[in-house]
N, C-alpha and C positions, 0 to 999 in steps of 0.2 A: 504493500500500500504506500508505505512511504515514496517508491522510484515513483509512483505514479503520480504523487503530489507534485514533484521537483519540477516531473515532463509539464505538469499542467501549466505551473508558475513558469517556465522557461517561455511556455509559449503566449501565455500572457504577457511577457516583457518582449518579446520579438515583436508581438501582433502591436504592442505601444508605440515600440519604435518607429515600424512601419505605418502607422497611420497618418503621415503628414510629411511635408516637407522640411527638409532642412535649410536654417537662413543660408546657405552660401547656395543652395539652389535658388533660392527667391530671388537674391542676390542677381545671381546673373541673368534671371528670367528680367528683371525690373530693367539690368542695363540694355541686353537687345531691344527690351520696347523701348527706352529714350533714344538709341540710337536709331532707332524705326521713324518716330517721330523727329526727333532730327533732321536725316534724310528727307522726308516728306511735306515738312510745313513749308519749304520754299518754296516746292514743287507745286504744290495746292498753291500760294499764294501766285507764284506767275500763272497758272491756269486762269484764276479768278481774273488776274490784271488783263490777262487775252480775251478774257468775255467780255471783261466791259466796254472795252473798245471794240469788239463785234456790234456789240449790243447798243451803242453809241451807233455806228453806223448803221443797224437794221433799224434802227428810230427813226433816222435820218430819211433813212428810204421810204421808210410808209410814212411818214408826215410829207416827201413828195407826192408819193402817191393819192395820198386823202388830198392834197392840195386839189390835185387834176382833177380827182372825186366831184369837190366841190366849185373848181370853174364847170364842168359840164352840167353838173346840177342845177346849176346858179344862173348859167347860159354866160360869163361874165370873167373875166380876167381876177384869176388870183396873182399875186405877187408873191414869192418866197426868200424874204432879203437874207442873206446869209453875211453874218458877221464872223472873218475870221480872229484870229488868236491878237490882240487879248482877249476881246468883245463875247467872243465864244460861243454865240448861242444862233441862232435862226429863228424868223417870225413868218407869218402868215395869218391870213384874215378867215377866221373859223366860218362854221354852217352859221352862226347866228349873229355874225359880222363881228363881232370879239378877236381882238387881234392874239394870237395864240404865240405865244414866246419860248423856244426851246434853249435851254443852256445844255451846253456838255457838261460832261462828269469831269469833275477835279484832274486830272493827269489828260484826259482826252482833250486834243485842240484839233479845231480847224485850221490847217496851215495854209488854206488858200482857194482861192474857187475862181475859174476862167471867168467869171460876170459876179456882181456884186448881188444879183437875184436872180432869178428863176419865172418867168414870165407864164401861167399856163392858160389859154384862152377857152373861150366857151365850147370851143373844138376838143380841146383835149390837148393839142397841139403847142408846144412852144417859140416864142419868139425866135428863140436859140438854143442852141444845144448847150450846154455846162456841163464842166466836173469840177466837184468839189473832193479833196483830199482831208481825211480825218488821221490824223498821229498819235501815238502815244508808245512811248520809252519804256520797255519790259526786258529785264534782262541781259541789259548792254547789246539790245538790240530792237530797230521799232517796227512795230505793228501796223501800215499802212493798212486802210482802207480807202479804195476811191469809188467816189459816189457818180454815178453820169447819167445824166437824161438826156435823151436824144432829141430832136426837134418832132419827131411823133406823138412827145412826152411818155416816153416810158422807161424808168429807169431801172438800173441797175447797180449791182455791187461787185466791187471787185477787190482782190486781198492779196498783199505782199508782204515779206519779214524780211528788212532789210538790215542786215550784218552793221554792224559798229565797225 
């Protein structure tokens, strides 16, 4: 009876040990996730800076686009004046004549537009053709968008990453 107490308690102190981790295992479980995280929170953060300048430029687009919406609507000339960098933002005259004011987001600039506005007539059609170019600085390298409407008025986007 005795051997058999000994085996029980033996294996009750084995099964204790092994019930959990030891700190120098935690230990290095805790350092691969910081250096996971590490790695990672830059990579997330340039992701995000590249959206918002996508997302800068698809604004852009469909606020041409509702522009056109509303010269055909309207039968009547909208204007879309584009203020580049410092100015930064772009206007036009809404569905209920409310001049509508768009600003870009904090790092994203207009660096330039072949016409100081965007003409769209009761056709649909524009005066002239324009492109407008949006920038912004991610990574020691920038994020080109250009923006173009044709004289048919219909625009489009278009996207480059150009090297430091």
């Amino acid at each position: 009876m005795r051997g058999g107490n000994v085996t029980d308690s033996s294996l009750m102190t084995a099964r204790r040990r092994q019930a959990g981790f030891s700190m120098a295992e935690m230990l290095v479980v805790v350092a691969i996730i910081g250096i996971a995280v590490a790695i990672g929170i830059p990579l997330v953060n340039e992701q995000v800076r590249i959206a918002e300048v996508r997302t800068a430029a698809d604004q852009m687009a469909i606020h041409l686009r509702a522009a056109r919406m509303i010269a055909v609507s309207k039968h009547k000339n909208i204007v879309v004046t584009v203020g580049a960098d410092p100015t930064n933002s772009y206007s036009y005259e809404g569905t209920t004549g409310e001049t509508r004011t768009i600003a870009m987001p904090g790092p994203v600039k207009i660096m330039g537009s072949s016409a100081a506005s965007v003409t769209f007539r009761g056709d649909g059609s524009t005066t002239a053709a324009a492109t407008i170019t949006i920038e912004a600085a991610v990574s020691g390298a920038t994020e080109r968008w250009t923006v173009t409407t044709n004289t048919l008025g219909l625009t489009k986007l278009a996207h480059t990453r150009v090297s430091s």
